[in-house]
VEXDREN-2710 file (C-alpha; in Angstrom, 1 decimal):
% VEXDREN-2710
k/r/px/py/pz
1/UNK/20.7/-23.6/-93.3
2/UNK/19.5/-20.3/-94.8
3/UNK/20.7/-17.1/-92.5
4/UNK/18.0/-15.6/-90.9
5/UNK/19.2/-12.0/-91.0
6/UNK/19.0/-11.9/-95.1
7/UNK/17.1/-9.0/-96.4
8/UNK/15.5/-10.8/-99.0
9/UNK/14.0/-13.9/-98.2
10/UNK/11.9/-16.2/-100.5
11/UNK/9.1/-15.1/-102.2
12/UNK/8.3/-11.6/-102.8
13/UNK/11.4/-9.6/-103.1
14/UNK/11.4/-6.2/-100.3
15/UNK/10.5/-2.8/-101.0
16/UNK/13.3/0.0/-100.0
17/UNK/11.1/0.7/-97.3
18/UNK/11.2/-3.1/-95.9
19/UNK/14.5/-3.2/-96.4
20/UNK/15.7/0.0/-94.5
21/UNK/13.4/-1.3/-91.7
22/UNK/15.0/-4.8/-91.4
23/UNK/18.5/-3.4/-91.5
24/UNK/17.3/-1.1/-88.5
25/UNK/16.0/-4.1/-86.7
26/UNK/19.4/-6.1/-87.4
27/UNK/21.2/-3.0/-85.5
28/UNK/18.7/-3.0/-82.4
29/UNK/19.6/-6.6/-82.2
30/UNK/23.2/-5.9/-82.5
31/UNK/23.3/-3.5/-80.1
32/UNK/21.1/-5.6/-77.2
33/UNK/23.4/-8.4/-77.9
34/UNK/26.4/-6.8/-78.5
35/UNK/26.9/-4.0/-76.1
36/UNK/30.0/-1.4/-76.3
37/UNK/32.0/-2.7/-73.3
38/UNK/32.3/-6.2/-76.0
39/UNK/34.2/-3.2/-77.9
40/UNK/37.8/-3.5/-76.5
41/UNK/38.4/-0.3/-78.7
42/UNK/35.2/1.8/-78.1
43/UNK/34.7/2.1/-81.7
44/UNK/31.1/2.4/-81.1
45/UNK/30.8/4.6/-78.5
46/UNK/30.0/8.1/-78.9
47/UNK/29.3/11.2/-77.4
48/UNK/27.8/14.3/-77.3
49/UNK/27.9/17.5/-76.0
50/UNK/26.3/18.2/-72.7
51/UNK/24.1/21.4/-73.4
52/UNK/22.2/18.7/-76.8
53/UNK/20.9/17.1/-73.3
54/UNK/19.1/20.1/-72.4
55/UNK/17.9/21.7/-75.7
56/UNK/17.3/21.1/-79.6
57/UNK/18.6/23.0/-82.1
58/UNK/16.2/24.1/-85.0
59/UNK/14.2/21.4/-86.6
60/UNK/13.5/23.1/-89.7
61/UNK/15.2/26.5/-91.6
62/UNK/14.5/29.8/-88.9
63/UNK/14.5/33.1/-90.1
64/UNK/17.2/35.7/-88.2
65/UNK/20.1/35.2/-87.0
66/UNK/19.4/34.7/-83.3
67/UNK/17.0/32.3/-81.9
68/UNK/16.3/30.9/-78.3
69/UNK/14.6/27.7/-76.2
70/UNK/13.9/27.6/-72.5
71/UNK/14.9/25.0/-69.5
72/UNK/13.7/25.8/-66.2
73/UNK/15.9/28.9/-65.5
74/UNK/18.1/28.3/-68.1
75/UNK/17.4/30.2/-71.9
76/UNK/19.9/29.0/-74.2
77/UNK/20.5/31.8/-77.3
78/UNK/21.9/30.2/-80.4
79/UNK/23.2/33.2/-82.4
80/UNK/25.9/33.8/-85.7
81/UNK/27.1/36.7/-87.9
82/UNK/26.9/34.4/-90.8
83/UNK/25.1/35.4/-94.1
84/UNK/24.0/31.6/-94.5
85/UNK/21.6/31.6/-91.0
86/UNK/21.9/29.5/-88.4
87/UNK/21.9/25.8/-88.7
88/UNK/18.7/23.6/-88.3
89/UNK/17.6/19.6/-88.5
90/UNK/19.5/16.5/-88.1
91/UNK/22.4/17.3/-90.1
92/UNK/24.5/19.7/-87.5
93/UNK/23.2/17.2/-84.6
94/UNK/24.9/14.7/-86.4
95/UNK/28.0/17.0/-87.0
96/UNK/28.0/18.1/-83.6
97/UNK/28.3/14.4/-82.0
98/UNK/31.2/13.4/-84.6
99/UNK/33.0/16.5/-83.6
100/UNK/32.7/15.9/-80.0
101/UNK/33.3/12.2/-80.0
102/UNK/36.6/13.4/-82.0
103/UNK/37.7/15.4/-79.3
104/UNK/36.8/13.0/-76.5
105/UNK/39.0/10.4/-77.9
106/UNK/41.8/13.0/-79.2
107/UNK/41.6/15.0/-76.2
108/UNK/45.1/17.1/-76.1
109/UNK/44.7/17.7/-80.5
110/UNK/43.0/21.1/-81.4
111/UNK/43.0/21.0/-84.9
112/UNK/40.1/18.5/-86.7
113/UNK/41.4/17.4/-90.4
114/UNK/38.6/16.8/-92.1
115/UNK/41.2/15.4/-95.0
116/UNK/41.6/17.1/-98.5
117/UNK/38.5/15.6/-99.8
118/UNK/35.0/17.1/-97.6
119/UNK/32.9/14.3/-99.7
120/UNK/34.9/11.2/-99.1
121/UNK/35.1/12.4/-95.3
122/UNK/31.5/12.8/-94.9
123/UNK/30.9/9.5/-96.4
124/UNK/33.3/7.7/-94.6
125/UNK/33.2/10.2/-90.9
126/UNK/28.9/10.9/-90.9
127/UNK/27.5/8.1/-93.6
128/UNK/26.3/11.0/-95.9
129/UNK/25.7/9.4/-99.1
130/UNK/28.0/11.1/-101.9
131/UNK/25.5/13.1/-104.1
132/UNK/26.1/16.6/-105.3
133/UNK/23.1/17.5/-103.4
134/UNK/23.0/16.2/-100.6
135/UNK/26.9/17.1/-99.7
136/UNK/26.3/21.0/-100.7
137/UNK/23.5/21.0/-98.1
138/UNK/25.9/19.1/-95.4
139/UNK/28.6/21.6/-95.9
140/UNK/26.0/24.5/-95.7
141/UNK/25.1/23.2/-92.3
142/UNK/29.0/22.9/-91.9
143/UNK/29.5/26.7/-92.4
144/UNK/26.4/27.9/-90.7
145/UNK/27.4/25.4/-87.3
146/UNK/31.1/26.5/-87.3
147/UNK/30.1/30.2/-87.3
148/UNK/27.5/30.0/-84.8
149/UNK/27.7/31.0/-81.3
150/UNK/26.1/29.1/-78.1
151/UNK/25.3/30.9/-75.1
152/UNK/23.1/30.1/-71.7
153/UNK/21.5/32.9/-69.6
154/UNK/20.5/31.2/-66.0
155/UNK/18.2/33.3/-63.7
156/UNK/18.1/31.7/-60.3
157/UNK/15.1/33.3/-58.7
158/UNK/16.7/32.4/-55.0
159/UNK/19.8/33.8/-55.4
160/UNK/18.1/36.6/-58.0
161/UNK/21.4/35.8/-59.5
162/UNK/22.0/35.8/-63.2
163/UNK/24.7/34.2/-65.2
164/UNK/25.6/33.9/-68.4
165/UNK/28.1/31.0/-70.5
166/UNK/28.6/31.6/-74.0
167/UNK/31.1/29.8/-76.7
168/UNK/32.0/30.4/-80.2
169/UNK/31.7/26.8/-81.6
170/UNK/34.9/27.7/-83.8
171/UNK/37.6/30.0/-84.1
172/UNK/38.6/28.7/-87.4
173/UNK/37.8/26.4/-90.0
174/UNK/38.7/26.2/-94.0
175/UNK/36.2/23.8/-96.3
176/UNK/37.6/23.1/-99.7
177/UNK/35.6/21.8/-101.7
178/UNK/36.5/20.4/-105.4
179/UNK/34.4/20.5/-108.8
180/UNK/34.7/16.9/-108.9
181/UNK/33.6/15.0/-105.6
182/UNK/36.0/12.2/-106.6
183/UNK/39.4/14.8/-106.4
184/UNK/41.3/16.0/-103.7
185/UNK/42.3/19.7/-103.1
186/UNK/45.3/21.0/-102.9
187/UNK/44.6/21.5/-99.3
188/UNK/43.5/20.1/-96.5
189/UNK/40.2/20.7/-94.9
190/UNK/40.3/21.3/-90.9
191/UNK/38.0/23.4/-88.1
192/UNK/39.5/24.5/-84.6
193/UNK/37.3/24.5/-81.9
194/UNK/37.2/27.5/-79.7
195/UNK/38.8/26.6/-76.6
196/UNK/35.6/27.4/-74.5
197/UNK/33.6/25.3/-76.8
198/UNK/36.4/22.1/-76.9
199/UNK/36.2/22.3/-73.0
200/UNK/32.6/22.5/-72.6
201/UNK/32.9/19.3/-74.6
202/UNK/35.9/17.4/-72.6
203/UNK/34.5/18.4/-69.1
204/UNK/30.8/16.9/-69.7
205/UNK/30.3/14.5/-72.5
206/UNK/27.0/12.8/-73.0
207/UNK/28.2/8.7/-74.3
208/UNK/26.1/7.0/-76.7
209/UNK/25.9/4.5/-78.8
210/UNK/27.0/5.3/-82.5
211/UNK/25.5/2.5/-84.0
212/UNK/21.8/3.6/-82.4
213/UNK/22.1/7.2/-83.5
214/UNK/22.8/5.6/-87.0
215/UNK/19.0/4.5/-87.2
216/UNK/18.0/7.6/-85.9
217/UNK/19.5/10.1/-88.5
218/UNK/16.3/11.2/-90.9
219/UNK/14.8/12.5/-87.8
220/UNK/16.0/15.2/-85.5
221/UNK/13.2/15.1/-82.9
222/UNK/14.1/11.2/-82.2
223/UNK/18.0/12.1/-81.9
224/UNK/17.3/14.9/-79.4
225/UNK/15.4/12.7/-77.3
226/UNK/17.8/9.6/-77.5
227/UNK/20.6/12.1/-76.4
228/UNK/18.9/12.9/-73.2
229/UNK/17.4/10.0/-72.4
230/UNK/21.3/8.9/-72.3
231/UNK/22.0/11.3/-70.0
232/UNK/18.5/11.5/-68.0
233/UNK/18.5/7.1/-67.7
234/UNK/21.8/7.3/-66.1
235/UNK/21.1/9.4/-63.0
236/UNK/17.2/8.0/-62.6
237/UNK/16.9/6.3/-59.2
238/UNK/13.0/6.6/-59.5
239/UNK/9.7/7.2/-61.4
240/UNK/9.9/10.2/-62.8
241/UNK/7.1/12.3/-64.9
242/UNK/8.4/14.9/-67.2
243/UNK/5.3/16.9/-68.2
244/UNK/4.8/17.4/-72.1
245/UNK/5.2/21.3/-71.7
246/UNK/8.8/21.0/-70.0
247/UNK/9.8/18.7/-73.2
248/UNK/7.7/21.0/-75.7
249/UNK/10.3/23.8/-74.3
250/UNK/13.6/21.7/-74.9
251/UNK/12.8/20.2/-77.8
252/UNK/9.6/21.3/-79.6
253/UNK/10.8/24.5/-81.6
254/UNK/8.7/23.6/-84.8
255/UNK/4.9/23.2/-82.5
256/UNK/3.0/26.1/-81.1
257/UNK/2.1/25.1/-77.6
258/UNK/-0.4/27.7/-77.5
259/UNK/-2.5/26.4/-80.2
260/UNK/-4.6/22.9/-79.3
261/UNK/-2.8/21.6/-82.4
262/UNK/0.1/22.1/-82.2
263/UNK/0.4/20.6/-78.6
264/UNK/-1.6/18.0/-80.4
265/UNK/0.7/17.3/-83.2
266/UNK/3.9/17.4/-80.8
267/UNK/2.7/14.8/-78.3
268/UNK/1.8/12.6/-80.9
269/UNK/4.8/12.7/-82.7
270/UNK/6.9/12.5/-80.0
271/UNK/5.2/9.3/-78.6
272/UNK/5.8/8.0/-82.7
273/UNK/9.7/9.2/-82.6
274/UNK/10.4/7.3/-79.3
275/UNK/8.4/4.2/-80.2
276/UNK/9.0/3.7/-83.6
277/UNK/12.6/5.0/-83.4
278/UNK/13.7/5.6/-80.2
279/UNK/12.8/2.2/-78.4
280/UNK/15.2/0.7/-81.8
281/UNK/18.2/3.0/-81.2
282/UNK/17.8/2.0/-77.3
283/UNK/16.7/-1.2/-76.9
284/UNK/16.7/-1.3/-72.9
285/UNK/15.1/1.4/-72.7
286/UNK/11.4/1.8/-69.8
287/UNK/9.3/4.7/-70.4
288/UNK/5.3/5.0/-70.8
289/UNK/2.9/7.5/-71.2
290/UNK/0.0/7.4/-68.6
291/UNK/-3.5/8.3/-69.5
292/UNK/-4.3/9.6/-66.9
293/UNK/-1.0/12.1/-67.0
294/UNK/0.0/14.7/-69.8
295/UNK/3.5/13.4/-69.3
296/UNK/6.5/10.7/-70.2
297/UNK/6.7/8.3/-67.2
298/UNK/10.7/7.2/-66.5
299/UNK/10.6/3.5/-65.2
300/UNK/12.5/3.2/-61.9
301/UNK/15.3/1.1/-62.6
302/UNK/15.5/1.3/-66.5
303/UNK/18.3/-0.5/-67.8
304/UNK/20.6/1.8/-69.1
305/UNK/24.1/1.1/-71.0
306/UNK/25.7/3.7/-69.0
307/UNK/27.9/2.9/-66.2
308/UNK/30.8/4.6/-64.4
309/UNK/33.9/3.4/-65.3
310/UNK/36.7/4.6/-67.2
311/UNK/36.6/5.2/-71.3
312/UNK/38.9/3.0/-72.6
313/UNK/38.8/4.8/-76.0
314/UNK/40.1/7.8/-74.3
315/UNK/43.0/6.2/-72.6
316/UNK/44.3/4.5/-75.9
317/UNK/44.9/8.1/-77.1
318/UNK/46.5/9.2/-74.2
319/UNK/43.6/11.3/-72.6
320/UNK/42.1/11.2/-68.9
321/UNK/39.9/8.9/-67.3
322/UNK/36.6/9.7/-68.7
323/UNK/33.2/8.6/-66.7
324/UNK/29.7/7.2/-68.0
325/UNK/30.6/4.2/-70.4
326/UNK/28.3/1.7/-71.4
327/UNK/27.2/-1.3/-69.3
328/UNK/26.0/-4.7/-71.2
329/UNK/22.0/-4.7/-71.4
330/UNK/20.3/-7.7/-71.1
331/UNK/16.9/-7.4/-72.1
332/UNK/14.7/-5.5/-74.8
333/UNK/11.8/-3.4/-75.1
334/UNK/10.1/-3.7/-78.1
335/UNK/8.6/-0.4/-79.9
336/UNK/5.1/-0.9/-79.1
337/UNK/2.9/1.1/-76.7
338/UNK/2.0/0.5/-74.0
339/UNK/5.4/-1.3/-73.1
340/UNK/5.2/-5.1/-73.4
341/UNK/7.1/-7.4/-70.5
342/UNK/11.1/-7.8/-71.0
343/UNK/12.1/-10.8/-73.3
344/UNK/14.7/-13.0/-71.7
345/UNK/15.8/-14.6/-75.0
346/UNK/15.5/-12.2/-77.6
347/UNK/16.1/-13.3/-81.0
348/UNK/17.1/-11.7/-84.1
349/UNK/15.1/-10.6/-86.5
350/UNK/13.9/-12.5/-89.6
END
């Protein structure tokens, strides 16, 4: 009997494109079927840090070296002194959830080794493929993300109270990085947090599933929204509308929501990211988009692979009991609009 999960079946052999979207279907099914409490040691679970719930960074390259979103009350200010900018798109997302799923499961260690070869570590750590290209432009976003600083301004217009939290992401870090991609320096790579920033992390960590974020990577619109639909999913107890403006300010940087295109263009690609991509990365998840309503509509009762209980990859390394871990889904959604019913048996893809 032929497997049913090969990538190339008979006949016509699969372009790239087929082939990447069948490996991405393969890890939706692994993930409904497979769950991370089946993980004994939490190899698959993730996290990231609270304040990715409630803004995105950059999409794209921004000129200056300060630049700022709005929440509510809340204006978060991401600002450096570094000649390189600030950092932008998926890759410092990505950095910024291996860095905190580090120190979640490390949680009394301050010093990261990144190992005395960056290219083998980001290959091996992230997935970046090992070009000379590509890994320049990951350790550029390395440097720029290391030297930035995070801050939040809240104004609460009861209290006419204002407050203010900022964090240095890093106090120090080396990068060394060899002519040859293939040979280790003489020494070792390594960043330390700065302790406001590690505890930021430690106190509120956002879980996730690794292996989702994985299929999410080209695109950093879909990763913001997977992070807080992790977080959001967990504490829903019903229907909830979140208007398109409210998500425009957290996570639409790149759209002008002034212009009728540009609202245009950031609806429609959002509604793309979380169906085409989104819906893979989280296969449980409920949310539509009402006609009638220039909004996302959360599904009371969405299933949700978060659950509180203790992290079991944090007590192997000898840290605290941590909260939120994932809970075993039993259905799907598929990534078509508007959503279809739950499948009771879902099968794997062919």
């Amino acid at each position: 009997m032929k497997n049913s999960l090969a990538i190339v079946s008979e006949g016509k052999k699969k372009t790239l494109a087929e082939r990447r979207e069948l490996a991405q279907e393969r890890t939706s099914f692994e993930i409904l079927t497979n769950p991370p409490d089946k993980y004994s040691n939490g190899d698959v679970i993730g996290f990231a840090p609270y304040f990715t719930t409630q803004f995105g960074l950059p999409h794209s390259a921004v000129k200056g070296n300060i630049w700022q979103r709005h929440n509510g009350n809340d204006i978060l200010s991401i600002s450096t002194d570094c000649p390189y900018g600030l950092p932008s798109g998926s890759k410092p997302r990505l950095l910024l959830a291996w860095i905190a799923t580090w120190q979640v499961r490390h949680p009394n260690v301050t010093v990261i080794d990144l190992g005395k070869n960056v290219s083998r570590f980001l290959e091996r750590e992230l997935g970046v493929p090992r070009t000379g290209r590509y890994i320049k432009d990951v350790q550029l976003e390395m440097i720029r993300l290391f030297s930035a600083t995070i801050s939040v301004l809240t104004n609460d217009p009861e209290t006419k109270q204002y407050s203010r939290d900022a964090a240095l992401i890093s106090k120090k870090f080396d990068l060394w990085r060899t002519d040859n991609d293939d040979q280790d320096a003489l020494f070792p790579s390594y960043v330390i947090l700065s302790e406001e920033f590690r505890q930021s992390i430690l106190e509120r960590p956002i879980p996730f599933d690794l292996r989702g974020l994985a299929i999410l990577t080209p695109s950093s619109l879909a990763m913001d929204y997977y992070v807080w639909f992790a977080r959001v999913m967990f504490s829903l107890r019903t229907s909830r509308l979140v208007p398109w403006q409210a998500l425009h300010d957290q996570f639409g940087s790149q759209y002008d929501w002034q212009d009728r295109n540009g609202r245009f263009k950031f609806r429609s690609e959002s509604v793309k990211q979380i169906t085409k991509r989104v819906r893979l990365a989280y296969p449980t998840l409920r949310v539509s988009f009402p006609q009638d309503k220039d909004g996302i509509m959360h599904q009371r009762l969405s299933p949700t692979f978060l659950q509180k209980r203790s992290c079991s990859c944090a007590k192997a390394k000898g840290g605290g009991s941590l909260p939120l871990i994932a809970e075993r889904a039993d259905d799907r959604n598929r990534p078509t609009l508007p959503s279809p019913p739950l499948r009771e048996n879902p099968q794997p893809p062919k």
